[in-house]
BALOBA-1460 file (C-alpha; in Angstrom, 3 decimals):
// residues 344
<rec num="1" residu="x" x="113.098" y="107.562" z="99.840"/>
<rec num="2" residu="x" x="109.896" y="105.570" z="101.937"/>
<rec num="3" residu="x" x="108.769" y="109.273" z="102.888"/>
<rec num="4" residu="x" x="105.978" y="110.695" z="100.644"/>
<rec num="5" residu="x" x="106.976" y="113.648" z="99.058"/>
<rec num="6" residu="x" x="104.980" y="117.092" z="100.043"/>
<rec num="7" residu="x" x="104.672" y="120.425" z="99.445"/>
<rec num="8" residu="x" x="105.734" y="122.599" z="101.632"/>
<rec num="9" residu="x" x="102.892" y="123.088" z="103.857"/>
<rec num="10" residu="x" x="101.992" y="120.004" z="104.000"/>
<rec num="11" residu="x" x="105.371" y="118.994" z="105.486"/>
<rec num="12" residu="x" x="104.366" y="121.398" z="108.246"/>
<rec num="13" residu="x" x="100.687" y="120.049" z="108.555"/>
<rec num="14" residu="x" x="102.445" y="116.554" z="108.398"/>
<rec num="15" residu="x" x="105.504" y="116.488" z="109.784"/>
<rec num="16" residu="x" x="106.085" y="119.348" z="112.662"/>
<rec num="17" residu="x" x="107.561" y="117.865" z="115.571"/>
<rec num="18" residu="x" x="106.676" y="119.577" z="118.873"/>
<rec num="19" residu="x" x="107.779" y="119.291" z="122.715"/>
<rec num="20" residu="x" x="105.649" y="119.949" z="125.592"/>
<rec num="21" residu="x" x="108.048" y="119.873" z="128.320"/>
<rec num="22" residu="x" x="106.699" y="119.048" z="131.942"/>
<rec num="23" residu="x" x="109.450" y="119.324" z="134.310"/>
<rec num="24" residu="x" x="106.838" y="118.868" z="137.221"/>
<rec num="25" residu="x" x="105.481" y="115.390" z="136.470"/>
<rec num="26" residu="x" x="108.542" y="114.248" z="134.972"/>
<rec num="27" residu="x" x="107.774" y="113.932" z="131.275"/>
<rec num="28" residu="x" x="108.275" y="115.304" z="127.658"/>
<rec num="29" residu="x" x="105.283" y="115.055" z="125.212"/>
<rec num="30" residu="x" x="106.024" y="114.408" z="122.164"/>
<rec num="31" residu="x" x="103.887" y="115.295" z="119.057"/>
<rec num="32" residu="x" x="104.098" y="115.105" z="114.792"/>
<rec num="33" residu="x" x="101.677" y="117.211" z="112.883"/>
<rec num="34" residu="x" x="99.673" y="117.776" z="115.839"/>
<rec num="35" residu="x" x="99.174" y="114.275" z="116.897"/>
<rec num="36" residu="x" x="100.927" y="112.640" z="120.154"/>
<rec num="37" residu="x" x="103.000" y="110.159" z="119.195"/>
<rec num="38" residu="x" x="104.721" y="109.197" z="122.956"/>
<rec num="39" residu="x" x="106.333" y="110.831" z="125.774"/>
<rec num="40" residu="x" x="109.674" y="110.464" z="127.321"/>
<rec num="41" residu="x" x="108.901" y="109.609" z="131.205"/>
<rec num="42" residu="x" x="110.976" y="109.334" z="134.388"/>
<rec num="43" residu="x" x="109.025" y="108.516" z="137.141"/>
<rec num="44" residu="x" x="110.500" y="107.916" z="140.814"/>
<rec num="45" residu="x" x="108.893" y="104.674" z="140.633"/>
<rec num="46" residu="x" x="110.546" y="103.418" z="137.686"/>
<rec num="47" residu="x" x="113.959" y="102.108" z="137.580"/>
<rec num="48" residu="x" x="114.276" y="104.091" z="134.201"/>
<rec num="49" residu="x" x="113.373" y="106.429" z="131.927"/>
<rec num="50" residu="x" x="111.008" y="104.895" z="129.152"/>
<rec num="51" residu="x" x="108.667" y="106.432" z="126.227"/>
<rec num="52" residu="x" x="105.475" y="105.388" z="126.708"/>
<rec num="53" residu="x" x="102.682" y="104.722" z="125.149"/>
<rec num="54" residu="x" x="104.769" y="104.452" z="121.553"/>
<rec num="55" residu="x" x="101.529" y="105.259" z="118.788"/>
<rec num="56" residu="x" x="100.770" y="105.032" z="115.458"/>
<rec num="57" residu="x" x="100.217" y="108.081" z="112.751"/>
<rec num="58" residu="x" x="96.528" y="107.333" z="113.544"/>
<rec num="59" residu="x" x="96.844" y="107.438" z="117.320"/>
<rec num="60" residu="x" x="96.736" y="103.178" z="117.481"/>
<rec num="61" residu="x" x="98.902" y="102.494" z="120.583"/>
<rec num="62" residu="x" x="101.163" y="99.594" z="119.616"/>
<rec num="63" residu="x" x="103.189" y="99.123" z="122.721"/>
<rec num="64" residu="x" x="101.729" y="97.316" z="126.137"/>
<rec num="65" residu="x" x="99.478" y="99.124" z="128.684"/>
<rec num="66" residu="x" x="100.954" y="96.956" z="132.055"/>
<rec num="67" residu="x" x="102.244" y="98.031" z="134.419"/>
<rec num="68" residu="x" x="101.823" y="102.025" z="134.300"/>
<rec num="69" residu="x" x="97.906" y="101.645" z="131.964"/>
<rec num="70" residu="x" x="96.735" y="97.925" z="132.255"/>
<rec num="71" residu="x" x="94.376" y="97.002" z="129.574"/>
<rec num="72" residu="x" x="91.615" y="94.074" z="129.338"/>
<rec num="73" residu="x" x="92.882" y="91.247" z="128.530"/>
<rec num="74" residu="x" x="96.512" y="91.412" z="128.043"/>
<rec num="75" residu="x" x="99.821" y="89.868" z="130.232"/>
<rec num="76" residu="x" x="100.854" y="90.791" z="133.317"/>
<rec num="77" residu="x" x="104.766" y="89.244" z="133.388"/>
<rec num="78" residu="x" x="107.575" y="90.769" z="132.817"/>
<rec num="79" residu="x" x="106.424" y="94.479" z="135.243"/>
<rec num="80" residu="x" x="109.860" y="95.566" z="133.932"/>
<rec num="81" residu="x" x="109.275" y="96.016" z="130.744"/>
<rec num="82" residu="x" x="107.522" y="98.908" z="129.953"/>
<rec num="83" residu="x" x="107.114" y="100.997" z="126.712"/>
<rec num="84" residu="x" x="110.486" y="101.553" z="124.919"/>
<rec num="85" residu="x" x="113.607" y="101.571" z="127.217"/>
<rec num="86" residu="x" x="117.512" y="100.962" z="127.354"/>
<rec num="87" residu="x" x="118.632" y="98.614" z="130.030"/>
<rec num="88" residu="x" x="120.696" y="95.975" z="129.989"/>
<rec num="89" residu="x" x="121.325" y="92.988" z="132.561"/>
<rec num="90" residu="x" x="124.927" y="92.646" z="133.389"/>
<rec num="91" residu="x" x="127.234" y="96.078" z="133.986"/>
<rec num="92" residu="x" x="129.808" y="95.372" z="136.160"/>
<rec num="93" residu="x" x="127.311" y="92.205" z="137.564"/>
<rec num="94" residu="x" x="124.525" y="94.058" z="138.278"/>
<rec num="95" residu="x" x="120.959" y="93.650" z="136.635"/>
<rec num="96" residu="x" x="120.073" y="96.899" z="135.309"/>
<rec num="97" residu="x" x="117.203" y="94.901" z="132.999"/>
<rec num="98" residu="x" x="114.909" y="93.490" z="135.191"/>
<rec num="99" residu="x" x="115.022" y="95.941" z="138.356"/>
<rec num="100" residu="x" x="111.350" y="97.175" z="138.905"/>
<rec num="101" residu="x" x="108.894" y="97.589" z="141.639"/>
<rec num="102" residu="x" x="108.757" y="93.526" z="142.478"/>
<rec num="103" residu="x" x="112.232" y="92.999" z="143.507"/>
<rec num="104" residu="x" x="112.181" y="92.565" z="147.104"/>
<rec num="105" residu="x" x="114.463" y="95.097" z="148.812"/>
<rec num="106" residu="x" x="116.441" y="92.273" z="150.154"/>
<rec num="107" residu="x" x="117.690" y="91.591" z="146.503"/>
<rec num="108" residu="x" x="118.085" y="95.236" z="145.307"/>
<rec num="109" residu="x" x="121.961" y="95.140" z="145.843"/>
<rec num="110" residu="x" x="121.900" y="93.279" z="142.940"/>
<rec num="111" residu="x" x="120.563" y="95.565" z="140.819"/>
<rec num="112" residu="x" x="121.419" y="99.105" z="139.374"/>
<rec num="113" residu="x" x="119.143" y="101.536" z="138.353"/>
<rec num="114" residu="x" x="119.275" y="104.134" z="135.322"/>
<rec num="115" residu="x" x="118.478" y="108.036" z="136.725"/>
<rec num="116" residu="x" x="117.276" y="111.073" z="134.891"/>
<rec num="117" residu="x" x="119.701" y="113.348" z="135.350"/>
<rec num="118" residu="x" x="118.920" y="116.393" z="133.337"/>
<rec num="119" residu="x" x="116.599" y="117.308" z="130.098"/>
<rec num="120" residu="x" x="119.292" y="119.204" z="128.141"/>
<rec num="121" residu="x" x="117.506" y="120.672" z="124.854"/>
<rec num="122" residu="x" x="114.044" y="120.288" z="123.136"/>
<rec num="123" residu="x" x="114.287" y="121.060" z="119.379"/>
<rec num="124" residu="x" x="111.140" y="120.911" z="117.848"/>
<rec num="125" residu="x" x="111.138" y="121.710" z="113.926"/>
<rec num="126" residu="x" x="109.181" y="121.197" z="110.806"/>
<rec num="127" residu="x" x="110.402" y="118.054" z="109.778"/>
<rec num="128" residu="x" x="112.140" y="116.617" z="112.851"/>
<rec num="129" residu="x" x="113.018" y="117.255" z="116.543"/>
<rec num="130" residu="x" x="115.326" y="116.132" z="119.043"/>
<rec num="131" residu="x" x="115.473" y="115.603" z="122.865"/>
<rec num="132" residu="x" x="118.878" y="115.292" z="124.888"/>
<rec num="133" residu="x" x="118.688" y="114.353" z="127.972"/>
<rec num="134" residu="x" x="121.615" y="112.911" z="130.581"/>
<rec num="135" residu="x" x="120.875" y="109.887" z="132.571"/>
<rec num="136" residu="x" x="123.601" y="107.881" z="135.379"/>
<rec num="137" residu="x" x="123.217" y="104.372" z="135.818"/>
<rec num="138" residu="x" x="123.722" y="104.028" z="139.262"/>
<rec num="139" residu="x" x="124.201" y="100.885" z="142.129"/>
<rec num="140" residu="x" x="121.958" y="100.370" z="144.926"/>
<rec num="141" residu="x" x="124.333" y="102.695" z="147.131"/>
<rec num="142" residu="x" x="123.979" y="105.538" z="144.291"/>
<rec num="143" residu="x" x="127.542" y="105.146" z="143.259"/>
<rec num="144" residu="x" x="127.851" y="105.940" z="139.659"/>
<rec num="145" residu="x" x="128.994" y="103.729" z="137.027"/>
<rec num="146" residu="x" x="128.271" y="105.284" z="133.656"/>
<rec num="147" residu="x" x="127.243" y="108.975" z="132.504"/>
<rec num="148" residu="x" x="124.904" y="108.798" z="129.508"/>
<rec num="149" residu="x" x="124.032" y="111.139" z="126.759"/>
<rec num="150" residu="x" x="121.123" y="110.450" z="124.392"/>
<rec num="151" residu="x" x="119.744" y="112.096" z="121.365"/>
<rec num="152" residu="x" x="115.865" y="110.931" z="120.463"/>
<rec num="153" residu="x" x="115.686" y="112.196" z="116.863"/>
<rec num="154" residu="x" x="111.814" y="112.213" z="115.852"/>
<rec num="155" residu="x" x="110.403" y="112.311" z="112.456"/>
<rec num="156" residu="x" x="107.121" y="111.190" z="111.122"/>
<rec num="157" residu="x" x="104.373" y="112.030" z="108.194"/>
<rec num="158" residu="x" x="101.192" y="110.499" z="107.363"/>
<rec num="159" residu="x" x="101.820" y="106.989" z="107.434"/>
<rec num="160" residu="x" x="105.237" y="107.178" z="109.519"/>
<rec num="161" residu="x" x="106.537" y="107.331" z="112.797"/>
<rec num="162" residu="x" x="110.674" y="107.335" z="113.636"/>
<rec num="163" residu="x" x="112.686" y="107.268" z="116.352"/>
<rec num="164" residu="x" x="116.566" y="107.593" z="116.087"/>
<rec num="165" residu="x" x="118.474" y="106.824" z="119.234"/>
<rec num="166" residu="x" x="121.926" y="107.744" z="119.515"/>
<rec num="167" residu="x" x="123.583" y="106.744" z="123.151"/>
<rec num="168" residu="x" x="126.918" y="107.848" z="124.364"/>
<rec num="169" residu="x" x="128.281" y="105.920" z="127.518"/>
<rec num="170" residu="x" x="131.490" y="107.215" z="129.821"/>
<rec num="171" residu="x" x="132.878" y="105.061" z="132.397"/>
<rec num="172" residu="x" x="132.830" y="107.561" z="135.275"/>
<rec num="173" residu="x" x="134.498" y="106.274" z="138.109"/>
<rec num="174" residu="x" x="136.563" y="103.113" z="137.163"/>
<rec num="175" residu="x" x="136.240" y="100.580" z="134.508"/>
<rec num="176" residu="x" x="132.629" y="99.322" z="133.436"/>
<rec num="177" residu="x" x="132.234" y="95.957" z="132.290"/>
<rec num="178" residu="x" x="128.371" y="95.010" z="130.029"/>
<rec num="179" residu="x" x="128.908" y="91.127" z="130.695"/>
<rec num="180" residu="x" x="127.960" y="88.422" z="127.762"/>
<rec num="181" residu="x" x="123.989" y="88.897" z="128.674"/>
<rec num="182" residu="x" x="120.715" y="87.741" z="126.571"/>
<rec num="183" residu="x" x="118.836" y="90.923" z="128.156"/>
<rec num="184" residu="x" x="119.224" y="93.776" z="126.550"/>
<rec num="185" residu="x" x="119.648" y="96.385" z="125.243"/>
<rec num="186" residu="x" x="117.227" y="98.664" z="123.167"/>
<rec num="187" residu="x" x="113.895" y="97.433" z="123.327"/>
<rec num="188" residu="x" x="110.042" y="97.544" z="123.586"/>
<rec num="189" residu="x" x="106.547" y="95.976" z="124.804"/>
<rec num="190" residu="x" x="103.999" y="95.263" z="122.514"/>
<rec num="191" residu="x" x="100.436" y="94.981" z="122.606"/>
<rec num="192" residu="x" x="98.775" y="91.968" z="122.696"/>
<rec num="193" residu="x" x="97.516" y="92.094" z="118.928"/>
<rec num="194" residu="x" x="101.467" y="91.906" z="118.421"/>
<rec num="195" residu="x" x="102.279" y="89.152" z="119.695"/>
<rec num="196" residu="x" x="102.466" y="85.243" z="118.483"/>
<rec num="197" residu="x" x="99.398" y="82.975" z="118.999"/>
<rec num="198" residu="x" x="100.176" y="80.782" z="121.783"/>
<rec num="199" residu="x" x="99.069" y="77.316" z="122.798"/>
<rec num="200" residu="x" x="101.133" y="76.514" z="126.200"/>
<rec num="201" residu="x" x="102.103" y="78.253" z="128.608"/>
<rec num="202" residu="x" x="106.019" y="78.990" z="129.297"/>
<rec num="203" residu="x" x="108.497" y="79.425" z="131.889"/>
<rec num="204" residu="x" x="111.026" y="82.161" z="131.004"/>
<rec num="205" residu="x" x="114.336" y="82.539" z="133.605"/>
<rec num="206" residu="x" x="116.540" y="85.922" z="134.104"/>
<rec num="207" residu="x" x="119.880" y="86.206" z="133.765"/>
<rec num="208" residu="x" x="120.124" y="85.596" z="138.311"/>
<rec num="209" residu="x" x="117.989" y="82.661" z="137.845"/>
<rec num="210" residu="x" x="114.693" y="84.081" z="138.613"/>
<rec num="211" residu="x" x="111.898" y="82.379" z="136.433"/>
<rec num="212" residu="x" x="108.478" y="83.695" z="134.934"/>
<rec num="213" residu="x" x="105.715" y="82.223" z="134.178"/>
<rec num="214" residu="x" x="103.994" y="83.305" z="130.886"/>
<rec num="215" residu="x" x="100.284" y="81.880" z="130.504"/>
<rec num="216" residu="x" x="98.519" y="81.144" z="127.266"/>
<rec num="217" residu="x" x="95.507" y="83.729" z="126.915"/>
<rec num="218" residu="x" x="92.850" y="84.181" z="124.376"/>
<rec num="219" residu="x" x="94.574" y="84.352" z="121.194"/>
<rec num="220" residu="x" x="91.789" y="86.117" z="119.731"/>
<rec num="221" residu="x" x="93.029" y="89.650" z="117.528"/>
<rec num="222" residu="x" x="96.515" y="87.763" z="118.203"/>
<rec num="223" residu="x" x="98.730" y="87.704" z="114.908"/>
<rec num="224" residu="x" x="102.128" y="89.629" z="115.245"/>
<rec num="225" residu="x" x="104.650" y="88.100" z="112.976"/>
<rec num="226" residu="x" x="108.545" y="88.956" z="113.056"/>
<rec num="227" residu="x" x="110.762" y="88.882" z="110.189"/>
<rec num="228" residu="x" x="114.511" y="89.567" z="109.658"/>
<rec num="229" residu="x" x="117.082" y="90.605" z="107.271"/>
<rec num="230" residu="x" x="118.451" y="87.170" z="107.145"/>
<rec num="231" residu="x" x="114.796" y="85.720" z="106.011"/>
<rec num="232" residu="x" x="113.797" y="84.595" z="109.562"/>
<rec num="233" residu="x" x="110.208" y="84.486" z="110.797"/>
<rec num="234" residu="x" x="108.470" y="84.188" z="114.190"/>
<rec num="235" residu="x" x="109.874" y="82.356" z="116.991"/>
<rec num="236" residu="x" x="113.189" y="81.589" z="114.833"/>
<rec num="237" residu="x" x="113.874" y="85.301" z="114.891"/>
<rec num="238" residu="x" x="115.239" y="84.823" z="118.951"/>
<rec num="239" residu="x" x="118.650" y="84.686" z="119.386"/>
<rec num="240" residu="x" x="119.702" y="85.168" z="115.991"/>
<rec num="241" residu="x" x="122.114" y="88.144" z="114.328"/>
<rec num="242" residu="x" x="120.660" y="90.531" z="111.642"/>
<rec num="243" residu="x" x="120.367" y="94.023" z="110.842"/>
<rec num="244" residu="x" x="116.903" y="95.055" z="111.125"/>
<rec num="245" residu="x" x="114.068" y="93.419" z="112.522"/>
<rec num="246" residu="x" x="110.393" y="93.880" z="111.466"/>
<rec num="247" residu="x" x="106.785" y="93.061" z="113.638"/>
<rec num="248" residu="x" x="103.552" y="93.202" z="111.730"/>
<rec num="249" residu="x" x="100.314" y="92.871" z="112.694"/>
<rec num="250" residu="x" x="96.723" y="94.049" z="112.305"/>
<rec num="251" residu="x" x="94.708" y="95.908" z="115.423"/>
<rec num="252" residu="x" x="91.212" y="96.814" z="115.267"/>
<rec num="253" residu="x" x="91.065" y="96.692" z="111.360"/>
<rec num="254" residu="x" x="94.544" y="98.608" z="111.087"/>
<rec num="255" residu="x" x="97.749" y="96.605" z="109.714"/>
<rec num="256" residu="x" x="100.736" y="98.128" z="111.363"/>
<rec num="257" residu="x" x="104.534" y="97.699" z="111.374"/>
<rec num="258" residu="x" x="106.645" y="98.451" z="113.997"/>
<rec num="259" residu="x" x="110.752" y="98.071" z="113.127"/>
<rec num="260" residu="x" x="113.968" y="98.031" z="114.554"/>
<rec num="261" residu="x" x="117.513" y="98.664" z="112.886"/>
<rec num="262" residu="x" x="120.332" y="97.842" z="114.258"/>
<rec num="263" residu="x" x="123.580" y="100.314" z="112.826"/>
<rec num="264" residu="x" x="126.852" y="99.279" z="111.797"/>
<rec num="265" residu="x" x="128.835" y="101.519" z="113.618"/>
<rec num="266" residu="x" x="127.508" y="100.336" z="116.841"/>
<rec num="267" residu="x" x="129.664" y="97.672" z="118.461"/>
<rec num="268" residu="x" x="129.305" y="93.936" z="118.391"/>
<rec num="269" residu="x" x="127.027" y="94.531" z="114.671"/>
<rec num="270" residu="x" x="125.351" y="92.691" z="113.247"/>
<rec num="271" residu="x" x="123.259" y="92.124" z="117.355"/>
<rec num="272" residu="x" x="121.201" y="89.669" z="118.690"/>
<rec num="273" residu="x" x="117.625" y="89.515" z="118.528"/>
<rec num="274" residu="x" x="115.962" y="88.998" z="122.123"/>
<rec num="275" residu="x" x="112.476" y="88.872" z="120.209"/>
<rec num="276" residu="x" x="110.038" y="86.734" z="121.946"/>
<rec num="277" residu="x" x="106.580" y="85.497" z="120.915"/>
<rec num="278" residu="x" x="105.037" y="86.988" z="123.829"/>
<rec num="279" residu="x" x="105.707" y="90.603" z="122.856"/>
<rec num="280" residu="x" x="109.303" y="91.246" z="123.740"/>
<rec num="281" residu="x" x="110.932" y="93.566" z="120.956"/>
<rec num="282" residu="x" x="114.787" y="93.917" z="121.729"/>
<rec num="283" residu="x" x="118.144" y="94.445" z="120.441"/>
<rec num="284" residu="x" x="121.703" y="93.391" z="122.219"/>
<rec num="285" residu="x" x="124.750" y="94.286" z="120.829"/>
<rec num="286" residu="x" x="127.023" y="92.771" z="123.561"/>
<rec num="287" residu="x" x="125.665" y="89.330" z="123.945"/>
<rec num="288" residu="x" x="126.166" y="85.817" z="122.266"/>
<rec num="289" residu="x" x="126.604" y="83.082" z="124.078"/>
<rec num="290" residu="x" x="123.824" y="83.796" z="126.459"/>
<rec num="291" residu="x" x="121.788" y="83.022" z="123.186"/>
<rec num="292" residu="x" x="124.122" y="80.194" z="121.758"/>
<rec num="293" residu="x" x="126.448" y="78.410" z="123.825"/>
<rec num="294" residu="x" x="128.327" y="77.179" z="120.891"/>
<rec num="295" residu="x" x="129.092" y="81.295" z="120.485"/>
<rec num="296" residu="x" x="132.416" y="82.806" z="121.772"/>
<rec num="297" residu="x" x="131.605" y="84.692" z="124.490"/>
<rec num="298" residu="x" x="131.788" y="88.240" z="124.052"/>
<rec num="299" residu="x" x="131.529" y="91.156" z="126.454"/>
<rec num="300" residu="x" x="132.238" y="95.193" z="125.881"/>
<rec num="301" residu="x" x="134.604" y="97.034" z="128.731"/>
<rec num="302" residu="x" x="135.228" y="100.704" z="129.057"/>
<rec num="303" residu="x" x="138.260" y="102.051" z="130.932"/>
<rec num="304" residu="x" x="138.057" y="104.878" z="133.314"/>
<rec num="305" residu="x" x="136.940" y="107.801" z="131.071"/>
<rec num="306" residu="x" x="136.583" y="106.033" z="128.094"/>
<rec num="307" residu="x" x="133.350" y="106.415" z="125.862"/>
<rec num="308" residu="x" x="131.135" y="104.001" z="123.916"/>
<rec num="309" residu="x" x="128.270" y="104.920" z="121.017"/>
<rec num="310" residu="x" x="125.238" y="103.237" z="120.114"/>
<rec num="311" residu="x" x="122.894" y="104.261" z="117.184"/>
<rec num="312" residu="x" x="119.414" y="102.362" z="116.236"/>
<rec num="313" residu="x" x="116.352" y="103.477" z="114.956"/>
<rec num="314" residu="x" x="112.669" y="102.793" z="115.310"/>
<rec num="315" residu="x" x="110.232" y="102.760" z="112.647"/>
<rec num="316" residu="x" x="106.017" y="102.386" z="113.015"/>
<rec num="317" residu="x" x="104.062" y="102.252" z="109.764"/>
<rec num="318" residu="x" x="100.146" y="102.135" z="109.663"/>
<rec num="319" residu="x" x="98.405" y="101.289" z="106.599"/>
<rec num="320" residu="x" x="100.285" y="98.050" z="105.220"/>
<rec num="321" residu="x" x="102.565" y="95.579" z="106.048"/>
<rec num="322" residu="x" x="106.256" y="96.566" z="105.082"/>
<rec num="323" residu="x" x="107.848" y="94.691" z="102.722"/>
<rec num="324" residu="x" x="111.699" y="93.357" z="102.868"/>
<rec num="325" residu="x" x="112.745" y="96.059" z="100.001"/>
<rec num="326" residu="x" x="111.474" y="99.039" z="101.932"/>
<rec num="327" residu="x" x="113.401" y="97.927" z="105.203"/>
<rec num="328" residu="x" x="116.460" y="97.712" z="103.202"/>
<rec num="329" residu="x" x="116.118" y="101.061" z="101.694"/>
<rec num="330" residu="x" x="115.182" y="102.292" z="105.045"/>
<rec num="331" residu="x" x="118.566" y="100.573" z="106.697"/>
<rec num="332" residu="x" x="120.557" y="101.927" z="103.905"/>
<rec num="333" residu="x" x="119.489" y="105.165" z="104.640"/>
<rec num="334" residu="x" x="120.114" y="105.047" z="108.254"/>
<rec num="335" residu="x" x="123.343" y="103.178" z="107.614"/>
<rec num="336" residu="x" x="124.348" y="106.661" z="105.319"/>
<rec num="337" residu="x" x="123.804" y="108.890" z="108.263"/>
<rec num="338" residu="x" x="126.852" y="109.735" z="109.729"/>
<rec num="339" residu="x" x="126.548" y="112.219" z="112.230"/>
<rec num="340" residu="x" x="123.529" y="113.961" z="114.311"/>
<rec num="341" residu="x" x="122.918" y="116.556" z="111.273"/>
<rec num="342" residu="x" x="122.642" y="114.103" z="108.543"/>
<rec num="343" residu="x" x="120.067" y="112.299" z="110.923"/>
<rec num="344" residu="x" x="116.643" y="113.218" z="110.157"/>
């Protein structure tokens, strides 16, 4: 086990996950031993629900501030990509990954649009709590396309911070197609400390065409560096398969890892790594060849009613880089959980 072992009130002093529900501004606060660690939000004026700011044990913030809390300094691309979130850019053709405020109206057809529909449960407890909510990803018109069920599992301790995700997908009126698609599907933001030094700038294009430009900025506190379970590092982490994915780097004087494990029971496993130098942190299970021509395509369809399950896990250390061993041990143990109790 990677979790320190404690007696019994320290567990609670440590480890107490809490919920302060606030139905009125449209977010769940989330707190372990007494310390915020995020909050689940659902604006109107985002095209989905998101936790945001993700933080360490110590309060660091390790995901980016643009577009809700812009900070000194860092990038402005990319106004879709905020906190942690669960998108992806091809269901039944329509971009449900890069919808935000800046697509003109005139182009909004195109694009769907995940809604809050309902916070089920908040279990707080003294070593972990979970929050269900139910979302609908929806079309321009509001038609819906998919009903979705999620279970945040939290967990933490001194040095620790964990997310589990578990997704469950119905195709609610008709089939549902997720297309073979390079964005997507669970991912994050970083902060600028976690990203790569850069020395150009670079163009980045969306799945409809539509390019970005990402400028080179002070690289100063810049030093995030990505590693994989197949022995991949920095920018030859994108586009390749493995199981878990780690980012470390070291902000104001603290070294931090933030991590990413992909399960095996989730389809298309081992994914795809959309993990970009610039601070992009994400996961795809559906798509290939949008990564590697040479690949097969492949693509994931539901039929009317049927249901689809995704599992991955998020893990933020403080106080050391991880090593290789402790992200296997940590997979392993993920990988033995096999149902929502055994989750913790």
């Amino acid at each position: 086990m990677l979790i320190p072992v404690f007696s019994q009130m320290e567990k609670s002093e440590h480890t107490r996950v809490s919920f302060q529900r606030d139905d009125n501004s449209r977010k769940v606060d989330v707190t372990i031993g007494g310390k915020f660690f995020t909050s689940f939000i659902y604006p109107e004026t985002l095209a989905k629900p998101v936790l945001y700011p993700l933080c360490t044990s110590t309060g660091t913030e390790v995901t980016r501030g643009f577009p809700l809390k812009p900070r000194p300094g860092e990038r402005v691309d990319h106004p879709h990509q905020v906190g942690c979130w669960f998108t992806y850019g091809d269901v039944n053709g329509l971009d449900f990954w890069n919808n935000s405020y800046a697509i003109p109206e005139a182009d909004k057809s195109r694009y769907g649009s995940v809604k809050n529909v309902k916070i089920v449960r908040t279990d707080g407890g003294a070593e972990a709590g979970s929050l269900v909510f139910n979302c609908q990803w929806v079309n321009h018109q509001g038609q819906v396309l998919l009903d979705e069920e999620t279970t945040l599992i939290f967990s933490g301790d001194k040095v620790n911070r964990k997310i589990i995700r578990i997704t469950k997908f119905k195709a609610t009126n008709g089939p549902v197609k997720f297309g073979d698609n390079k964005e997507g599907f669970f991912a994050l933001r970083m902060d600028r400390a976690f990203e790569t030094p850069s020395e150009t700038p670079e163009v980045f294009t969306d799945a409809s065409g539509k390019p970005t430009t990402v400028p080179v900025l002070n690289n100063e506190g810049v030093n995030g560096v990505f590693r994989s379970s197949e022995g991949k590092e920095k920018d030859a982490v994108w586009g390749t398969r493995a199981s878990w994915m780690s980012l470390t780097a070291t902000k104001a004087g603290e070294e931090i890892s933030v991590c990413m494990f992909d399960n095996p029971s989730n389809p298309g496993y081992p994914g795809t790594w959309h993990a970009r130098g610039y601070g992009l942190f994400s996961l795809n299970s559906v798509g290939r060849m949008a990564y590697n021509p040479g690949e097969a395509e492949n693509t994931l369809s539901l039929k009317q009613d049927e249901t689809v399950e995704f599992r991955y896990m998020i893990l933020v250390r403080t106080g050391g880089a991880i090593t290789s061993a402790e992200m296997n041990e940590e997979f392993a143990e993920f990988k033995r959980a096999v149902n929502h109790a055994a989750i913790k």
